[in-house]
C-alpha angles and dihedrals in degrees: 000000000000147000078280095065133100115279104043132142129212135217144188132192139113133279135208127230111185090169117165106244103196086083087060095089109052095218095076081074098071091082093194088074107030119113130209090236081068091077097052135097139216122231090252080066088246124104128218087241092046105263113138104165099025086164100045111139099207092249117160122180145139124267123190097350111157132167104265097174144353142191132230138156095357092308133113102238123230134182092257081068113041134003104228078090101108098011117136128253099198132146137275115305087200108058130014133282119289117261124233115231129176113206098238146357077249103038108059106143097077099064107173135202116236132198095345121159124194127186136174110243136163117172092280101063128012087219147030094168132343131184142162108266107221127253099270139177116220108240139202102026116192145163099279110161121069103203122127098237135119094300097243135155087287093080092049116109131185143154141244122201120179151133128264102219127197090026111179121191122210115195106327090169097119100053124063101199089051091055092053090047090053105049087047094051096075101156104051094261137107128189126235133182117181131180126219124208146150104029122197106240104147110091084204091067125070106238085058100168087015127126138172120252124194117174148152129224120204137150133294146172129203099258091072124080112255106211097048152024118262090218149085109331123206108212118199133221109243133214126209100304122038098242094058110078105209086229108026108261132108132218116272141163134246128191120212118209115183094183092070101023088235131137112197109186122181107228088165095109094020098091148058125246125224088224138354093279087080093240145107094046114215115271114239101159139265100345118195127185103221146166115229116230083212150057109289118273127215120282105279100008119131127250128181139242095273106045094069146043125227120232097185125307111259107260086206093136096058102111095224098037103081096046094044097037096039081225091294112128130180115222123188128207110166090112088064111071098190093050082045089053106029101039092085101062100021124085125252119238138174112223135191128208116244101162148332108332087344125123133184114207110228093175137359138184120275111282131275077007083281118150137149130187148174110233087212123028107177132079143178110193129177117212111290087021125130126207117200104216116203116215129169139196132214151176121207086346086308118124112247137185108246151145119259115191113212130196143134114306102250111255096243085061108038114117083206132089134051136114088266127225116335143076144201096063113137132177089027116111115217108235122228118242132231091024129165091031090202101069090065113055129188137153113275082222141042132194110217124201140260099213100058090253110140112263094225102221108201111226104186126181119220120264080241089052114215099310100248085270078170097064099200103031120060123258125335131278119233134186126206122202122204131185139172103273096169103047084034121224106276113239116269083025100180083225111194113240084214101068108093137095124251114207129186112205118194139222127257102255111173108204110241120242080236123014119207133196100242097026100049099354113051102057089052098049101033081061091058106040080055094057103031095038086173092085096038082048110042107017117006135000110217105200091068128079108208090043084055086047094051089047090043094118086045099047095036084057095047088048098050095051123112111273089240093051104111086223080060107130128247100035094210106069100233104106110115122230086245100052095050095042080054087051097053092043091052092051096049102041103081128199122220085282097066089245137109103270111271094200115188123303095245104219084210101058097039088058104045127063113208115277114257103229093194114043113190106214096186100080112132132222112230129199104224134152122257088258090049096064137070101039136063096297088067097049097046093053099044081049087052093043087048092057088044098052083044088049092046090242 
């Protein structure tokens, strides 16, 4: 069961990012050479250095989201016939807004949603359901919208899939929808799956921090991956960089249900818009969602009548279909006796219609139906720690025994590394990434299961940690990269530049028999109060002493939350185990004074940054304007200059 099931809701509405950009180059990190004119902005809401939103606080919520449609029993579902329709999906009334993280200055594209509740409300009950969503990564970004403006952060578009956990229902009786959704949620989950388009990165505009938001929200039970369909998967051909589809069309993901003779495919993150508002689509002609009779042809060949069956043609110019549907359309093909006996073992295609009885192919299904995926794919370990990564395998959406062969993503691929989005920097190297490849293990080789049961893949970081081979930033980031070795890959695989797994891996940090400021604080904090200036600002500055002393009760309580607890500090994630064990020791152990130890400032250590042990040399210049920079379009294209420069283009 999935967000793709029957019964499901959909909502549209809007969400709010307030991230902090200065973390987005990694070489603010290095504190020796920042600069307080680092943290300011310009009126145009841009810095010289690149930092547009220098005081964000990391919130993410949701703003204006109601329940626009809905499907049960094989039915599209209106408000004539249930009243979920415009009810709010809002967050929790009981605890603040989530917090958006990425995992790493150079590891942007991996962005993931924190402590964040959600819960169904109108004015008569605060809520029909609520539950923890649980901690997620967007995935598949892409060039989304089509308008001919600067190409920013606004025409980026990406998807989030997770599970609600702990969800508890309060009277549905009066929607049937609702009902439905509650006796086929057993386990206390529910899935949701949500799309993110058109931010508001432009100071100048009013939604400034503002995106769109269109989800569903179906059942599901934990056997079932959470961060994916286990279903039929559409691969896209890719053009030189990994946001660009060669033929317009994005990945997505369908369900088959032959009980009921039913496809559900999710086109909600699979076209372009014509703006930031999500519709119109862009029209690309009569679309048609199809099963070839055949083998696959290549990406944007041309097939005939007969070689395929239509499934439905794809309604995505209707005006009202992608906001009320959340670009997840039902087709039914029970009436049709070759699609009923033949779509379990023949591939998926959208077609478009170029003449009589001609079709072009814009996306198919992977081909031969294989696919393999990590269901996260995203990890934080301290030094001794395992992570158990889930991956699956399929055919034709069918779980399969088969081999996946992991190793380290080649560095012309990687999406990681960088220096990240600034400028104007100098004097401060740009460290290399997944180096060195020892302190992070893992089998060259995983079984996955026929039953459709996760393969758990163990990822451990060595006892020593990695070493600090980045001097002035914690730790070090990794990617591993997996693909099908038995079955083997089939040749021209439209492989996804998105599956692979992103580990941080922390630093040793022992934690010290008494921890003082200069000698084991100050550099921590100092470091925090540089990249995130709204607490030094407006609540603590964390470069003095005697303002984190004052603050002691506050800080110690924002140290000792659950990582997962959206008041966690700091709001970023990348705080060790041993640097905030050294933190908390530090604020309870008290000196004759009654106060945390203060040590002696050390000259040496105030005047030297840690030595980066592996400089990358490759990182590119880019000419952008000042809109461009600071946010994930920087990042993709310096990533996509970078595997150009390594290819010789």
């Amino acid at each position: 069961m999935s967000y793709l099931s029957n019964p499901r809701l959909h909502f549209n509405g809007f969400f709010q990012a307030d991230v902090s950009t200065i973390n987005n180059d990694v070489r603010y990190y290095d504190s020796a050479h920042f600069k307080p004119q680092y943290q300011l902005s310009s009126s145009s809401g841009v810095s010289p250095n690149g930092a547009w939103q220098p005081e964000g606080t990391g919130t993410f919520r949701l703003v204006g989201c109601t329940v626009t449609g809905g499907w049960l029993d094989g039915a599209a579902v209106t408000a004539e016939r249930d009243p979920v329709i415009g009810m709010a999906l809002e967050n929790s009334d009981q605890r603040v807004s989530g917090k958006l993280v990425d995992l790493d200055p150079q590891q942007q594209l991996v962005s993931e949603i924190w402590g964040m509740a959600l819960r169904l409300t109108d004015d008569g009950n605060p809520a029909y359901f609520n539950g923890q969503y649980a901690v997620a990564a967007f995935n598949n970004a892409w060039i989304r919208q089509k308008e001919n403006s600067a190409p920013n952060d606004q025409k980026i578009g990406a998807a989030y899939q997770s599970v609600l956990e702990n969800v508890v229902w309060s009277d549905v009786n009066g929607s049937p929808l609702l009902q439905a959704l509650r006796a086929a949620s057993g386990d206390g989950l529910l899935s949701v799956q949500f799309n993110v388009y058109g931010y508001g990165r432009d100071p100048a505009i009013p939604r400034y921090t503002l995106g769109r938001i269109t989800g569903t929200i179906g059942p599901s039970c934990a056997a079932e991956p959470r961060h994916f369909v286990l279903g039929r998967q559409m691969m896209p051909k890719l053009g030189q960089s990994p946001l660009q589809p060669v033929f317009g069309v994005n990945a997505f993901q369908c369900l088959v249900d032959p009980r009921c003779s039913t496809v559900t495919a999710d086109f909600g993150n699979a076209f372009q818009s014509e703006n930031a508002s999500g519709v119109p689509l862009v029209d690309m002609g009569e679309l048609s969602l199809a099963v070839l009779k055949g083998s696959q042809v290549g990406d944007g060949g041309q097939v005939a009548t007969d070689a395929i069956e239509i499934l439905g043609q794809i309604p995505y110019q209707q005006p009202a279909w992608y906001p009320t549907t959340a670009g997840v359309q039902t087709f039914d093909y029970s009436s049709n006796e070759w699609v009923r006996e033949n779509i379990a073992q023949q591939p998926l295609v959208v077609v478009k219609t170029v003449g009589a009885g001609t079709w072009q192919v814009l996306i198919q299904e992977s081909l031969g139906g294989l696919y393999a995926r990590a269901d996260q794919f995203v990890y934080r370990l301290n030094p001794g720690e395992t992570a158990s990564m889930r991956f699956y395998a399929t055919r034709y959406g069918s779980p399969i025994a088969a081999t996946l062969a992991l190793a380290e993503v080649p560095e012309d691929q990687a999406l990681i590394g960088g220096a990240g989005s600034g400028q104007n920097i100098p004097d401060v190297p740009v460290p290399n990434v997944a180096v060195p490849l020892s302190a992070l293990e893992y089998p060259a080789q995983a079984e996955t299961h026929a039953d459709g049961s996760a393969v758990l893949v163990p990822a451990s970081a060595d006892p020593a940690g990695p070493g600090n081979p980045r001097g002035y930033i914690d730790g070090q980031v990794y990617a591993i990269g997996y693909q099908l070795a038995d079955p083997p890959q089939p040749a021209n695989y439209n492989s996804s530049p998105w599956n692979f797994v992103s580990v941080l891996l922390f630093d040793l940090h022992p934690v010290p028999e008494e921890p003082t400021w200069y000698g084991d604080i100050q550099p921590i904090l100092t470091q925090f109060g540089n990249l995130y200036p709204i607490m030094s600002r407006h609540l603590v500055d964390l470069g003095d002493y005697d303002s984190v002393v004052r603050h002691a009760d506050i800080l110690n309580l924002a140290f000792s939350l659950p990582v997962g607890n959206p008041n966690y500090m700091p709001v970023t994630r990348d705080l060790s185990m041993g640097r905030r064990a050294t933190l908390l020791k530090w604020l309870h152990n008290r000196g004759e004074d009654g106060l945390p130890l203060k040590g002696v400032p050390s000259l040496k250590a105030a005047a030297e940054a840690p030595e980066v042990r592996h400089q990358d040399t490759n990182v590119p210049e880019l000419d952008l304007e000042p809109i461009q920079r600071a946010g994930k379009t920087e990042f993709l294209l310096q990533l996509q200059a970078r595997k150009n420069m390594e290819k010789g283009g």
